[in-house]
KELUM-7634 format. One record per residue (C-alpha): residue in one letter; x negated, y, z negated. Coordinates in steps of 0.1 Angstrom, whole numbers, plus 5000, padded with zeros to 4 digits. Last residue first. Layout:
// KELUM-7634
+------+------+------+------+
| tiba |    X |    Y |    Z |
+------+------+------+------+
|    a |    X |    Y |    Z |
...
+------+------+------+------+
***
This chain:
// KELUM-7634
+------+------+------+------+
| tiba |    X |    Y |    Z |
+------+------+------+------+
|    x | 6983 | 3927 | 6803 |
|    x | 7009 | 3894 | 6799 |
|    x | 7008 | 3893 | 6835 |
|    x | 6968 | 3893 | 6841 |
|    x | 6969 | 3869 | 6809 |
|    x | 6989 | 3843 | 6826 |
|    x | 6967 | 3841 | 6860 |
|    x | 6936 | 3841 | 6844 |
|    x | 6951 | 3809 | 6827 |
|    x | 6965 | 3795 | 6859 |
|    x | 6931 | 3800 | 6878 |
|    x | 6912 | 3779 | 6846 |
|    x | 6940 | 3756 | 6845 |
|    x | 6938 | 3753 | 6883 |
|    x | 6897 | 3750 | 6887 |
|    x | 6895 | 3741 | 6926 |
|    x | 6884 | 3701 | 6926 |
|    x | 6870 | 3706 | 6953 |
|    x | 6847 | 3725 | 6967 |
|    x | 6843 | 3736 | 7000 |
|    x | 6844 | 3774 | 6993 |
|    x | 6870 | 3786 | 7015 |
|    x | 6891 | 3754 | 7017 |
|    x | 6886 | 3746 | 6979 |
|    x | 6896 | 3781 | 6969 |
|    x | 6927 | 3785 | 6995 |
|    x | 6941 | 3754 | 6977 |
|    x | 6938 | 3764 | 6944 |
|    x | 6953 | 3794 | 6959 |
|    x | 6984 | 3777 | 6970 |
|    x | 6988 | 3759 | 6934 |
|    x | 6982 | 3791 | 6916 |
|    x | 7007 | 3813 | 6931 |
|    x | 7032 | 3786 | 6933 |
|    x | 7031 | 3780 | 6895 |
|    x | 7031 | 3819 | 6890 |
|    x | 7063 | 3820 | 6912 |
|    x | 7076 | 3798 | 6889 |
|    x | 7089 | 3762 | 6881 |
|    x | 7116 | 3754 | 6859 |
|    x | 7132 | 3728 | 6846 |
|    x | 7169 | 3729 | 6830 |
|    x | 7174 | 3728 | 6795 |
|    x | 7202 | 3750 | 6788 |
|    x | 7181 | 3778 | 6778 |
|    x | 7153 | 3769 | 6803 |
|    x | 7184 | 3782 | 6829 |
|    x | 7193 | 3810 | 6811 |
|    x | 7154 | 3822 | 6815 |
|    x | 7152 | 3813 | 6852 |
|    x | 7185 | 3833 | 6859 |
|    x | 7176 | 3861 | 6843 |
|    x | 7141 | 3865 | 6857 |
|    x | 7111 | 3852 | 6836 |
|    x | 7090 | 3871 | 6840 |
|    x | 7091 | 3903 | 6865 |
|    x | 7065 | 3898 | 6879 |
|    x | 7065 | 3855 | 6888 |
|    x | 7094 | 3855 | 6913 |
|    x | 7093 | 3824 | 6932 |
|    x | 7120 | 3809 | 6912 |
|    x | 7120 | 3766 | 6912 |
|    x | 7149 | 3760 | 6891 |
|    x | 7148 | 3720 | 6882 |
|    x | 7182 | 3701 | 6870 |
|    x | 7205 | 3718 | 6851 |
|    x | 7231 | 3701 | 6823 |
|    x | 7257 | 3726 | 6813 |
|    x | 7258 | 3740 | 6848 |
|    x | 7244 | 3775 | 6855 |
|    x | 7271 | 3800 | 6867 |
|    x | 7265 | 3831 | 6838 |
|    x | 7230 | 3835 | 6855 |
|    x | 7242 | 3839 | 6892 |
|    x | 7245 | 3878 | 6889 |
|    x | 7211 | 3879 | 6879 |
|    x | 7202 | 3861 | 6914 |
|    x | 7196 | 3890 | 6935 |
|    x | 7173 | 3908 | 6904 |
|    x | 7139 | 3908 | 6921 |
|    x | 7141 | 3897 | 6957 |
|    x | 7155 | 3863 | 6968 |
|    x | 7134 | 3827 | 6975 |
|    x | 7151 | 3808 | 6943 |
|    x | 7147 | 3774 | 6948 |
|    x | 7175 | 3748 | 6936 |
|    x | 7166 | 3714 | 6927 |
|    x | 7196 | 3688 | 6915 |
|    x | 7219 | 3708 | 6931 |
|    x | 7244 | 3720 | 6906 |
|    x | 7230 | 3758 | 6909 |
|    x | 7240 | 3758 | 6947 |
|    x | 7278 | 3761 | 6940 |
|    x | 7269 | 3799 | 6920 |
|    x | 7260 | 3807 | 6961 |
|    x | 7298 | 3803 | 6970 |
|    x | 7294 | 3842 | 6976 |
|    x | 7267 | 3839 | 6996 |
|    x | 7279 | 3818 | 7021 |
|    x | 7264 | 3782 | 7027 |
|    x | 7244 | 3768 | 7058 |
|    x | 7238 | 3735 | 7060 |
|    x | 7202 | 3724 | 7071 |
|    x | 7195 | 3690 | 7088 |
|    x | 7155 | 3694 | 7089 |
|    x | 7137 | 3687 | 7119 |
|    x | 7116 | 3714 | 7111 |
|    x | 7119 | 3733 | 7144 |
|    x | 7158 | 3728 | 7143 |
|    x | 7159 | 3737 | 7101 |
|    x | 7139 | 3766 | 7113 |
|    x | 7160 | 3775 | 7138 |
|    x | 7191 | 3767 | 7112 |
|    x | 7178 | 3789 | 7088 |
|    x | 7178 | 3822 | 7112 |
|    x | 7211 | 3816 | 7126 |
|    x | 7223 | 3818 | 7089 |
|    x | 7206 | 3851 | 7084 |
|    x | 7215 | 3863 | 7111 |
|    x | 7254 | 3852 | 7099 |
|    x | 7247 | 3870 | 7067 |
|    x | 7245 | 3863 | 7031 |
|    x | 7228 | 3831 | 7026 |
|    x | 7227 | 3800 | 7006 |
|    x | 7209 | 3775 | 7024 |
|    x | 7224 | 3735 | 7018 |
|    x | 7195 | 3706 | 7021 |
|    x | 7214 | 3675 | 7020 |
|    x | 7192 | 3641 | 7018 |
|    x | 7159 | 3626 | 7011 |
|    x | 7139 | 3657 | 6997 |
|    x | 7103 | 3658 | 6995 |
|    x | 7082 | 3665 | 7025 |
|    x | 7112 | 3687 | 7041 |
|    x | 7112 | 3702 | 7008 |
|    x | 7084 | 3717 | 7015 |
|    x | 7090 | 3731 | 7051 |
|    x | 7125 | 3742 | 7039 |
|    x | 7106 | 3765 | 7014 |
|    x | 7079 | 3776 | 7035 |
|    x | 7110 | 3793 | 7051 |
|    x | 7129 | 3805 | 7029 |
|    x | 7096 | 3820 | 7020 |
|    x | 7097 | 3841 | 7049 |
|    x | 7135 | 3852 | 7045 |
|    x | 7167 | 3832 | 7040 |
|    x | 7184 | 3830 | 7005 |
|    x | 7189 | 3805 | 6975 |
|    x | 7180 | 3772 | 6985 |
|    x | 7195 | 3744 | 6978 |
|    x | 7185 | 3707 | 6973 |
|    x | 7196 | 3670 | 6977 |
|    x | 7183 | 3631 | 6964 |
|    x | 7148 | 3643 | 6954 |
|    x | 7114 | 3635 | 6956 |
|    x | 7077 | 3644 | 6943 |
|    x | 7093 | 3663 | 6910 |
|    x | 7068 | 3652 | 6884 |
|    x | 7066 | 3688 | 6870 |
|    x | 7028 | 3690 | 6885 |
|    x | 7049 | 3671 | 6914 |
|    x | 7068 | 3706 | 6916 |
|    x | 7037 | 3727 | 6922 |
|    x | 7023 | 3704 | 6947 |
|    x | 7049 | 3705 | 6967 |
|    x | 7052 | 3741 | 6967 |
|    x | 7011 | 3746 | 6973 |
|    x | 7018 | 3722 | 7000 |
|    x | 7041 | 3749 | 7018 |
|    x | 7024 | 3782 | 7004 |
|    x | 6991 | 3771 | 7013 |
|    x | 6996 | 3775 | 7052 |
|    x | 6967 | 3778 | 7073 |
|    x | 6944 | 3798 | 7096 |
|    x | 6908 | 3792 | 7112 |
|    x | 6884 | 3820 | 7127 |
|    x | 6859 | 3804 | 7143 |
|    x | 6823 | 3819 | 7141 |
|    x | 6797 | 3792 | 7142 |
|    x | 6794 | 3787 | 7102 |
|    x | 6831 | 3788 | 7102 |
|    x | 6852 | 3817 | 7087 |
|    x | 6888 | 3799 | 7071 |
|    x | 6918 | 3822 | 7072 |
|    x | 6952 | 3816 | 7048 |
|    x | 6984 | 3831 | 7045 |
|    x | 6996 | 3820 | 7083 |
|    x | 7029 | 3816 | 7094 |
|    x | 7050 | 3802 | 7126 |
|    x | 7067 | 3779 | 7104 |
|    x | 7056 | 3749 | 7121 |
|    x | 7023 | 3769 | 7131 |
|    x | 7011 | 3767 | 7099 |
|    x | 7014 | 3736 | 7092 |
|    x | 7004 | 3722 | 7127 |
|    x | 6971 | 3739 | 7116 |
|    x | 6961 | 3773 | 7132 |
|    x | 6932 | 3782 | 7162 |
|    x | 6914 | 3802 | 7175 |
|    x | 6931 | 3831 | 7154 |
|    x | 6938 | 3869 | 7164 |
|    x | 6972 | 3857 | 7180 |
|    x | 6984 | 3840 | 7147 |
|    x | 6973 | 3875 | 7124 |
|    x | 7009 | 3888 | 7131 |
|    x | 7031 | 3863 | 7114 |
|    x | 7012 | 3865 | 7079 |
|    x | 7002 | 3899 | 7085 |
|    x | 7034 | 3918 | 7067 |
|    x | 7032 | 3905 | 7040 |
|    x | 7002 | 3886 | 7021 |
|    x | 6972 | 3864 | 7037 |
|    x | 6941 | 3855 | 7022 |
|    x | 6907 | 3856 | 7040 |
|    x | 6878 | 3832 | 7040 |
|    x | 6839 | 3828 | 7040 |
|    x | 6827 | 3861 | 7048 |
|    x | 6787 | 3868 | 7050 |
|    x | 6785 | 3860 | 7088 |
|    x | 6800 | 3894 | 7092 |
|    x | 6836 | 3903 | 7099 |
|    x | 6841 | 3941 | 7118 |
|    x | 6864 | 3917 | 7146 |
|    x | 6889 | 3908 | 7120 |
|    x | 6891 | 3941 | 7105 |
|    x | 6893 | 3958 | 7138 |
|    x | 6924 | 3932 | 7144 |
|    x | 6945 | 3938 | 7112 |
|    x | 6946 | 3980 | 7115 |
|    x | 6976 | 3978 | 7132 |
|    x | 6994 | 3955 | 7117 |
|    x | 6984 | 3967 | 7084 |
|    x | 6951 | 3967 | 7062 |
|    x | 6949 | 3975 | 7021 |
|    x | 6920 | 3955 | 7008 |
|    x | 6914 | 3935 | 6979 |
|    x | 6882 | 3920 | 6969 |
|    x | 6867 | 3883 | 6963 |
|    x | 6828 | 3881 | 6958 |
|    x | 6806 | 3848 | 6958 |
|    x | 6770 | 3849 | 6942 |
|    x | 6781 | 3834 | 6911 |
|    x | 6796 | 3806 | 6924 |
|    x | 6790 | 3787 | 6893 |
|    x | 6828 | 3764 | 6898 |
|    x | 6841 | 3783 | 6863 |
|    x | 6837 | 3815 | 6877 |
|    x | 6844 | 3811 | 6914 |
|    x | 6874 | 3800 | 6903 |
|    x | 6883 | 3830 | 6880 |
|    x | 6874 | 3850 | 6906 |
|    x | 6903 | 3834 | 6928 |
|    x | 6928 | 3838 | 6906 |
|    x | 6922 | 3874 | 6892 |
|    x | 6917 | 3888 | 6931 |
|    x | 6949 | 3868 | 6944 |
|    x | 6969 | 3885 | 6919 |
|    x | 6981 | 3911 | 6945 |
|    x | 7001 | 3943 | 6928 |
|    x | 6975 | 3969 | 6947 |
|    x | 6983 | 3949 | 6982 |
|    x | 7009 | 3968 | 6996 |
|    x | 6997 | 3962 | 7026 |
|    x | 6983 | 3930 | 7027 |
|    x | 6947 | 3914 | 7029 |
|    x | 6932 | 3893 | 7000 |
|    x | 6895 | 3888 | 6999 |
|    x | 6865 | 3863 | 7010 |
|    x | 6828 | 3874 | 7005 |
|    x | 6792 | 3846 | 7003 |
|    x | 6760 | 3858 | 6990 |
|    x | 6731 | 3845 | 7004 |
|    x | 6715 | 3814 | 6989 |
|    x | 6683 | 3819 | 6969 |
+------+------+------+------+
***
């Protein structure tokens, strides 16, 4: 019998994390029924005696805020996608003790817009200039063939995006906030804001939208992403992401691939609806 084999999701706060539902899910439908994924609650501070307490049991480790960044020194060693935006959601635990970290979030992207068929576009805006701002330059940096504009609303902000558009090699322009209703005609906008930043924008969709990508996925649908399916537009969610980096995660922890998506996106849906 093969020993039993523990991954989880790290964060603080981690009580709202999905990870747990989408992950299980997997090992459901793959027959890994002697693998386990849990949640824990673990800070800065507290991020490096978990590392080190790690048996040979653990197979992998997810990522949430605020240990994305501060994990990297704890690692030997990151992919070049991970380091290119100087973030790491995902650990790999190899047979001879390595710690290995990733980035999900920025293929996860891309893949969750060529799901939609999206796998290139002409221009694209993003809406804001945090973390996932980010990941989100970093995807569409794969994707998109001209003008990236960054809606922001500070000039840190805006210093911030064009580092990253510098590191990227991305030619990012930077656009006020309050011109941010010009970033809906793009033909893909992602949404990278808090709960409730881009209500405002709702009333300023074009009569004929391309694709919304909104990261959001609790609350569902936001304002803007449910105006926008009202006029037709595309949209991709947060859920979509979710799912799409974790399918990910899943194959790299476990080494096996195909991960179940449907299965992960269904368990997914009815955590939310619940």
């Amino acid at each position: 019998m093969s020993a039993s084999r523990r991954a989880a999701v790290l964060g603080s706060p981690i009580a709202h994390s999905l990870s747990p539902v989408l992950h299980r899910a997997a090992y459901e439908e793959l027959g890994l029924t002697d693998w386990s994924y849990d949640r824990f609650e673990v800070d800065e501070v507290a991020l490096p005696d978990f590392l080190a307490g790690l048996g040979p049991e653990w197979a992998g480790l997810s990522l949430t805020m605020p240990l994305k960044r501060a994990v990297i020194p704890l690692l030997d060693t990151i992919s070049d996608t991970a380091a290119s935006v100087e973030a790491v959601n995902t650990v790999v635990l190899t047979e001879d003790g390595h710690k290995v970290g990733d980035n999900t979030d920025i293929p996860g992207m891309v893949a969750a817009l060529a799901e939609r068929g999206i796998d290139k576009v002409e221009s694209a805006a993003i809406l804001g200039a945090g973390a996932t701002a980010s990941s989100a330059l970093a995807a569409l940096s794969r994707i998109c063939t001209g003008e990236i504009v960054a809606y922001v609303r500070s000039d840190a902000r805006a210093a911030e995006m064009r580092e990253w558009g510098e590191r990227l090699d991305v030619d990012v322009k930077i656009g006020k906030w309050s011109d941010a209703a010009r970033a809906l005609t793009a033909p893909l906008v992602v949404a990278t804001t808090p709960a409730g930043t881009t209500d405002a924008l709702a009333a300023d969709i074009p009569e004929r939208p391309g694709t919304l990508f909104d990261v959001l996925y609790d609350p569902w649908p936001t304002q803007l992403a449910a105006r926008w399916s009202g006029y037709g537009g595309a949209v991709v969610s947060g859920l979509d992401l979710l799912v799409h980096q974790a399918v990910l995660q899943v194959e790299q922890m476990t080494g096996r691939a195909p991960a179940p998506l449907g299965a992960m996106r269904r368990a997914g849906e009815r955590a939310l609806a619940a």
